[in-house]
N, C-alpha and C positions, 0 to 999 in steps of 0.2 A: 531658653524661655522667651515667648514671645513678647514685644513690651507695647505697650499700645500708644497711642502720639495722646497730647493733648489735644480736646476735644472742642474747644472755649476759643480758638484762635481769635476769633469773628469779635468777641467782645473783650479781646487783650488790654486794648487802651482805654476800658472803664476798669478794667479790675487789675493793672499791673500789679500794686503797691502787694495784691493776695499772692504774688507768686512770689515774694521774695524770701530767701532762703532762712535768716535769723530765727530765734526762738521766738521774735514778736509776731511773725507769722501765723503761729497759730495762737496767737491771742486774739477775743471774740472781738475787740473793740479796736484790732487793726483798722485806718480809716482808708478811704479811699478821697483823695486829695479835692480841693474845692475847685481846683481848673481842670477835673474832670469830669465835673457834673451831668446829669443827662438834660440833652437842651432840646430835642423833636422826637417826631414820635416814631422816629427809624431807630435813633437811639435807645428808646426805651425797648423797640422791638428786641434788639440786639441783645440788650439787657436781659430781657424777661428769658431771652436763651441761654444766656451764661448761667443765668441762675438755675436752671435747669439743669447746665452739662454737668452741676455735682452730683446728679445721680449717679453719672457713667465711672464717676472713680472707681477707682479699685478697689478703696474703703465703704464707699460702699454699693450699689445693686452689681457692678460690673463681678464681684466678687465677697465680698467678706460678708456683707448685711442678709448674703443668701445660706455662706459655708459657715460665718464660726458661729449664731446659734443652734448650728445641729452639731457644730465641732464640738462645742462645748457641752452638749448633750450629749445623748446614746444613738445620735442618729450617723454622726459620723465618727473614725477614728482617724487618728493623723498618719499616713504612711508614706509622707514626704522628706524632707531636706532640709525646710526651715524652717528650725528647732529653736531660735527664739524668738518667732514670732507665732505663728501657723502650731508648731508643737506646746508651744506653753498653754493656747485657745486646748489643743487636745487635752491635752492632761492635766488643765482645768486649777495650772497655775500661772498666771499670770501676773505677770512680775509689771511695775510700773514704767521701767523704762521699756517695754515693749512697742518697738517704733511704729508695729499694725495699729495697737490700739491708740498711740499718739494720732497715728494720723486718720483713724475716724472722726478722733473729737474736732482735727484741724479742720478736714471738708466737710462735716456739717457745721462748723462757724464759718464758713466761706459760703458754704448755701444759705445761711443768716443774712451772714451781709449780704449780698447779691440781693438776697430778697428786699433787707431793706433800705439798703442804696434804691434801686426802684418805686419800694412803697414812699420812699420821701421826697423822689421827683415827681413821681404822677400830676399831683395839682396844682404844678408849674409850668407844666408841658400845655402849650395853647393850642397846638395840631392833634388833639386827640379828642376823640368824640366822647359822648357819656359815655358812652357801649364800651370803648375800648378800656375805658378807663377805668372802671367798675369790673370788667373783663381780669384787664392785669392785674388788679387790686387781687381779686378771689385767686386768683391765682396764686401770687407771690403769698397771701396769705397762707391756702393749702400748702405750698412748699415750706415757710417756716414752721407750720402745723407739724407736718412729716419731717422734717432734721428735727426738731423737738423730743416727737415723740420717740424718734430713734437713740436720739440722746437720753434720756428721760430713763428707758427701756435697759441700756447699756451700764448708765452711772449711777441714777438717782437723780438727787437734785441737781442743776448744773446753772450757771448763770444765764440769767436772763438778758439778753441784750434785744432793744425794740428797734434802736434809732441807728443810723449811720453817725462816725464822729470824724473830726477833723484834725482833731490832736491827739496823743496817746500822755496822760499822765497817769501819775498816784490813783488819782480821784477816776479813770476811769478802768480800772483794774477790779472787776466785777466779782462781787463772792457767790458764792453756791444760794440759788433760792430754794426751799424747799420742794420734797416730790410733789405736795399739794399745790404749790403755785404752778411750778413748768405745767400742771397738767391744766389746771385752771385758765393759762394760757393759750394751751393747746385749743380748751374746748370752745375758747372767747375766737381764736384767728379764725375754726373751722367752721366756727357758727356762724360769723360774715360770712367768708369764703362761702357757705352755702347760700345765702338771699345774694351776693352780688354774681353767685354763676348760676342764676335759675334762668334757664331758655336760652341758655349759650353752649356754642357748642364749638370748645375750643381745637377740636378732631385731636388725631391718637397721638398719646405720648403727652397731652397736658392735661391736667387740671380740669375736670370738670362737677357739676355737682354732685352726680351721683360719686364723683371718687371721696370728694370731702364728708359726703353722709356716709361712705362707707369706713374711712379712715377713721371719724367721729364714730362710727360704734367702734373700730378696734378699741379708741380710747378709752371710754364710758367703757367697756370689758376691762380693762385694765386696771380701771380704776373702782371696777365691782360695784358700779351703776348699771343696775341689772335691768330696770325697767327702759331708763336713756339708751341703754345698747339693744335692748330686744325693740324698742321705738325706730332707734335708728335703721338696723337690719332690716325690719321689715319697711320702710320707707323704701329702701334699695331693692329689694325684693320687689316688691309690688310694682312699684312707680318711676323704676329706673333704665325700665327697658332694654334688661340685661336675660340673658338666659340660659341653661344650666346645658350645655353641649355635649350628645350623643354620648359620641366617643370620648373616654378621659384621654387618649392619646392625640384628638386635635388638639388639644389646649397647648400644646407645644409645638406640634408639625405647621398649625396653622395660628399665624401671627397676628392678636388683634380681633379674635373672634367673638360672641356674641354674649359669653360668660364672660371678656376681658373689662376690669373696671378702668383699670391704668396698667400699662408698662413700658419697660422703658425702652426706647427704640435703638437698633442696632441696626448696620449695613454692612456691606462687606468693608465697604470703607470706612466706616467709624463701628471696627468691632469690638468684643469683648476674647476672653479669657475662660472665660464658664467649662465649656469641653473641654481646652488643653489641662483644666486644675483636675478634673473628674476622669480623665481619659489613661488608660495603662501607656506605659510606651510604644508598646506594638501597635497601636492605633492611633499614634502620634498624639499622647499627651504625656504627661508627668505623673497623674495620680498622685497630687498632692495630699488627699485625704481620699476616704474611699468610704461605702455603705456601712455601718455595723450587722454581722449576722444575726445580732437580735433583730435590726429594722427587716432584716430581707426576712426573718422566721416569722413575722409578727403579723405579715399578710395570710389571710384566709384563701384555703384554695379556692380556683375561680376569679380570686380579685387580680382584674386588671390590672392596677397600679403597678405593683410588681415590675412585671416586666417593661412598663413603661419607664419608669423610674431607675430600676437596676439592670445590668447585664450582667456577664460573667464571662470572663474572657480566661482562654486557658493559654499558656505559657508554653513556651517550646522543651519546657520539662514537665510539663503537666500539673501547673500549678494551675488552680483556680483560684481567679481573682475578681470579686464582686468589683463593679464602678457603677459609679451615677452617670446617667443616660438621658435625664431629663434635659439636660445642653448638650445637643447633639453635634452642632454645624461646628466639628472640629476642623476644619479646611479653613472655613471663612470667616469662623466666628460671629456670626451676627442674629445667633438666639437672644430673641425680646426676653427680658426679664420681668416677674411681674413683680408689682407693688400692692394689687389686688386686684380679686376676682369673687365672682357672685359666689363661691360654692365659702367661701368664709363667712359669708353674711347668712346661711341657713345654719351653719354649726355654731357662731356667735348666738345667735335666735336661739337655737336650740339650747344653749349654756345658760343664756339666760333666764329663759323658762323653767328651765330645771331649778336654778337657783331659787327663784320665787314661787315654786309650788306649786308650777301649772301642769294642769295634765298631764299623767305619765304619756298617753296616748298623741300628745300637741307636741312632745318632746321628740317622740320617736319616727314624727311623718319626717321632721324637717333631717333628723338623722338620716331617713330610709331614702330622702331626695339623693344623699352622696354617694350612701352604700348602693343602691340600685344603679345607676349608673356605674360604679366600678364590678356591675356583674354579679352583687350579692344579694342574699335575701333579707327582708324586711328584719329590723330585730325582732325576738320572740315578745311577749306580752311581759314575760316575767321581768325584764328589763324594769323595773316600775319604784325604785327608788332613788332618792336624789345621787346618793353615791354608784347605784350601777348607770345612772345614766351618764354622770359627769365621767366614769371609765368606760363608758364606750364615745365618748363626744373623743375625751384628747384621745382614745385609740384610732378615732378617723380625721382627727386635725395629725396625728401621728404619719399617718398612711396617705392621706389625702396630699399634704403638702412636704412633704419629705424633699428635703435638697432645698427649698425655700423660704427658711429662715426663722421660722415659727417656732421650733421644738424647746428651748431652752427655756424661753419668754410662756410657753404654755404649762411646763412643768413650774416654772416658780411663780404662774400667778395663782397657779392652785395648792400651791404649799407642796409639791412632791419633792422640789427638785434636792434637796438635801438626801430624800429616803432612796430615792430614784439614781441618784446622781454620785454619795456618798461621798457627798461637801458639806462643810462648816457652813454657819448663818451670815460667817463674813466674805465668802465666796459666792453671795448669791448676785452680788454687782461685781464691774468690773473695775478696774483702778482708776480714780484720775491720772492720767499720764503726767510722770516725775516732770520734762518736760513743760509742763503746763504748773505746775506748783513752782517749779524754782521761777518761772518769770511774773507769775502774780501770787506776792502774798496773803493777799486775800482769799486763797482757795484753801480748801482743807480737804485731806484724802478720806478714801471712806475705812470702814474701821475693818481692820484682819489684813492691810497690806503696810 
């Protein structure tokens, strides 16, 4: 297995105290010491990248935040090795001391910190211009916005932490806020984060505003703010100067293209893992998890995706073996992952419309935007009630983004994923990691673990 280096060297000595191995580690309110403060605005630069390099974990876009919600849905099965981590996500028990899911919660509390160790040196730092400063502000805001929501998404309520601290006691051992605060949060950091990056243009791999108004309708969908998420989408849609690209097969051969909102950047030299998890051995990966042949049955002929998405590799006994192909650079490893793209912002639209009653006809353009580019025909007209539209939306958020993370998160915000899924109502979150309860008493598990 290949293991990939840490990513973060460059900003080691702002965030050592994050790398240290104890169970305080991954508590939210680890500090980062007062004689390491950020003191110019090289430092903050550095900073603003640390806070970034938690995307590339393993926990999460490098791997898990794209594999275990379709693991744990019907999009993937587990036909790997590591059967208490990777197999508990498949077979959709998940036990608490599960060290993958510990260590999600750990590196999005370390992309917390990160972010707000930075947001509370900004207006100390005398070498930074307005521009920059309001710049890294919308930023570091977006980024706690995004570990939030991904938290938020995974647990439910999860503690709120805003500020950087200097001690660790009793008193800062943070309890669970509710789903309605994290989200409230969420919507308060994105909604700066958009007025402080309007006419900035951070280039690729950060934070810009069209990402935070497009992150800002995932939320508001989430939260079944139907009008705020159909407001948001089409804000991005229109005025974001994004656009819906030919081929569904560039969105991946080509890095950073004209539909990409954000993703996260890879090189040969600072790669990921994506194709060796997806890849059979004979093509030099592991096949950690693999397609479901309901996902590969579920495409219409003619559709694209398919083939860009899944292959089939046959065995030296003639075994046919479906894998994900959408991370292809198995040599180099340095397939971008996305965090978003304009073709979620027409189906978000189109979910939302449907929700509120609006034209059968308004629902099914922004549908026919994704199906005609993967090569299909318009839906028929009879399409025309809110239930056959909202099953044809998750059938193309199904098809459309398959291998990237959506599927789980899509089946339980529309209430399927029990009927769909053939889980309990206390299976629809994931555990608070045991881990994380035995070092602060103040957290409490969610309820069926």
């Amino acid at each position: 297995m290949k293991m990939r280096m840490f990513r973060w060297a460059a900003v080691a000595a702002f965030f050592a105290v994050a790398a240290c191995d104890g169970p305080l580690d991954i508590d939210p309110t680890s500090s980062i010491p007062s004689d390491q403060a950020l003191k110019n605005a090289r430092e903050i630069a550095l900073a603003v990248n640390g806070a970034y390099s938690i995307l590339k974990e393993d926990a999460l876009y490098s791997r898990e935040l794209t594999a275990y919600p379709e693991l744990y849905a019907d999009n993937l099965t587990f036909t790997g090795t590591y059967a208490s981590t990777d197999g508990q996500v498949g077979n959709r028990n998940i036990r608490p001391a599960n060290v993958a899911i510990r260590n999600a919660w750990r590196e999005h509390y370390d992309g917390i910190k990160r972010a707000n160790t930075v947001l509370a040196a900004l207006a100390s730092v005398d070498d930074l211009s307005d521009d920059e400063r309001d710049q890294y502000r919308g930023e570091m805001l977006f980024l706690r916005g995004l570990y939030y929501l991904n938290l938020v998404r995974y647990f439910g309520g999860v503690p709120i932490v805003l500020e950087p601290t200097e001690t660790l006691g009793d008193d800062d051992l943070v309890s669970r806020a509710s789903q309605e605060d994290v989200y409230a949060r969420i919507v308060e950091d994105l909604t700066e984060a958009i007025s402080l990056l309007d006419g900035k243009k951070p280039g690729a791999g950060r934070a810009s505003k069209g990402a935070a108004q497009a992150l800002l309708a995932r939320a508001y969908l989430e939260m079944g703010e139907w009008a705020e998420a159909r407001d948001m989408a089409t804000e991005v849609i229109a005025n974001g100067g994004y656009e819906i690209v030919a081929d569904y097969a560039d969105l991946f051969e080509t890095k950073n293209s004209r539909e990409s909102i954000l993703e996260v950047q890879y090189s040969t030299t600072d790669s990921n893992d994506q194709a060796y998890w997806h890849f059979p051995s004979g093509l030099g990966g592991r096949r950690g998890y693999a397609p479901t042949r309901s996902l590969y049955d579920a495409y219409e002929p003619g559709d694209v995706r398919r083939d860009v998405s899944i292959g089939i590799y046959t065995t030296d006994d003639g075994e046919e073996l479906l894998y994900g192909k959408k991370y292809f650079r198995i040599a180099s490893g340095d397939d971008n992952i996305y965090v978003l793209r304009l073709a979620e912002m027409y189906l978000i639209r189109a979910e939302a419309n449907a929700r509120l009653g609006a034209a059968p006809a308004t629902v099914r353009e922004d549908i026919n935007v994704i199906r005609n580019r993967a090569g299909l025909a318009d839906l028929p007209s009879t399409v025309n009630t809110e239930e056959a539209l909202i099953d044809a939306i998750l059938q193309e958020r199904r098809l459309e983004f398959a291998m990237e993370g959506h599927r789980f998160f899509d089946l339980r915000r529309t209430g399927r994923a029990m009927d769909v899924l053939g889980i309990s109502e206390g299976r629809l979150l994931f555990p608070i990691p045991q881990a994380e309860l035995d070092v602060n008493k103040n957290l409490t598990q969610n309820p069926g673990y």
